[in-house]
N, C-alpha and C positions, 0 to 999 in steps of 0.2 A: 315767416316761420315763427311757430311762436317758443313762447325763453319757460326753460325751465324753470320748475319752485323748487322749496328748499328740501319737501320730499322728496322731489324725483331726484336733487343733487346726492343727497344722503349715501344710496349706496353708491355711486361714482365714486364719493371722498374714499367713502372706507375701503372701497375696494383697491382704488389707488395706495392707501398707504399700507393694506395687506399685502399688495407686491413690492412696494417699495421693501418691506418688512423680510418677504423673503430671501430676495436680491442681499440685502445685508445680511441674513443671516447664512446665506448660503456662503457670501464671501467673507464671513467673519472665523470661518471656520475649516478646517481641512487643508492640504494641500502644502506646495512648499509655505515653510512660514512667512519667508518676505516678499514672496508675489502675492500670496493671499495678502498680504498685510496692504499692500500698495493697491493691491483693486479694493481695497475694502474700504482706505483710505480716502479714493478717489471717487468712488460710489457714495463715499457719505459726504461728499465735498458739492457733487452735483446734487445728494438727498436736503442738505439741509434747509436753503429757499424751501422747497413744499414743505417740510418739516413744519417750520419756521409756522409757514402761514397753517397749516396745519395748528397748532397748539393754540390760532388765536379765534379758531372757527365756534361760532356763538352753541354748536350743538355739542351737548358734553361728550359721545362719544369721540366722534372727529379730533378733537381738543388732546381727551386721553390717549389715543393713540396715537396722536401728533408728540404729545409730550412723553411717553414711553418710547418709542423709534428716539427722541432727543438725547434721552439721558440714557438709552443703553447702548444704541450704534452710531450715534451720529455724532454727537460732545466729545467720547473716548475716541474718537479715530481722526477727526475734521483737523485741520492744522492751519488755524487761523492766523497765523505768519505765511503760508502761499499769497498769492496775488491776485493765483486764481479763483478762490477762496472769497478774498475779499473783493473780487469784483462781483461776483455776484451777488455778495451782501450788500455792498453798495447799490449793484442795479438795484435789486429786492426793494431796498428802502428809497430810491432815490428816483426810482423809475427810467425810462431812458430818454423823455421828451424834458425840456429847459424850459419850455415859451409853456401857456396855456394854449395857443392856436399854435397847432399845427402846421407847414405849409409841406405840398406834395409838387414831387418834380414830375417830369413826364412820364421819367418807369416806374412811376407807382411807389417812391420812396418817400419816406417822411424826411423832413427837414429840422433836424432836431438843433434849436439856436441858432445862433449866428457865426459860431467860431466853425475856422477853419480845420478845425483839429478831430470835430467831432465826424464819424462816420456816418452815412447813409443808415436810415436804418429803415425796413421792410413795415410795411403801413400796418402789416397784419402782425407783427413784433413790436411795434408801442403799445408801451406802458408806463402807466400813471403812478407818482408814488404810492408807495406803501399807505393802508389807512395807519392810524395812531396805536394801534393795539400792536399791529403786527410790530413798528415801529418802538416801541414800550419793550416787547419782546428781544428782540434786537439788542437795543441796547441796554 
C-alpha cells in the first residue's frame, strides 16, 4: 500500500480540524449554560492532543488553525487540574511504549516495559513520543 505525501495529507489535516472547529463551536454556544459548558469542556479536553500537534505541523496553514482552535476553544475551556486532561498530555508527550523494542503477547498486545502496573496496550494503539516541537509546545 503505498504512504501518502504531504500533499495528499493537507486536506485530511484541515479538514479534521474544520470539524474539530465545528464541534466546538457548536458546543461552545446555545443551550442549557452548564451542560453546554461541560460538553464543551470535555470536547476540548479530548480536542487538545490534535490541537497540540496541530500548531506544530511544518505547513502554515495546519499550524494556524491548530493555533486559533487553541486560543479560542481549547485554552478557555481545558481544565488542566483534571487527570484526565493530563493523561493524555502525558501520553501525547510521552507516548505509551517505555523500551525501544517492543515485545508482543499472543493476542496481539504490545508489552509496554517491564512493570507490572503498566496495562496491555493494542499493537495498533502504540505510540512513540512526541517529536521536540510538539514537545516545545507542551510545555
Amino acid at each position: 500500500k503505498p504512504s501518502l505525501g504531504t500533499a495528499d495529507l493537507l486536506p485530511a489535516k484541515l479538514c479534521v480540524l474544520r470539524l474539530l472547529r465545528a464541534h466546538l463551536v457548536e458546543h461552545s454556544e446555545g443551550g442549557e449554560p452548564t451542560a453546554v459548558a461541560e460538553q464543551h469542556q470535555w470536547l476540548a479536553g479530548l480536542a487538545l492532543p490534535v490541537v497540540l500537534v496541530a500548531c506544530c505541523d511544518p505547513h502554515h496553514q495546519v499550524a494556524l488553525s491548530g493555533e486559533l482552535l487553541r486560543k479560542q476553544f481549547v485554552e478557555p475551556a481545558v481544565n488542566l487540574e483534571d487527570s484526565t486532561v493530563l493523561a493524555r498530555v502525558y501520553d501525547l508527550a510521552l507516548g505509551n511504549t517505555w523500551e525501544a523494542d517492543v515485545a508482543h503477547d499472543s493476542e496481539g498486545f504490545a508489552k509496554c516495559g517491564q512493570s507490572d502496573r503498566a496495562p496491555p496496550v493494542a499493537v495498533d494503539r502504540v505510540r512513540s513520543p512526541a517529536p521536540e516541537s510538539v514537545l516545545l509546545k507542551i510545555f
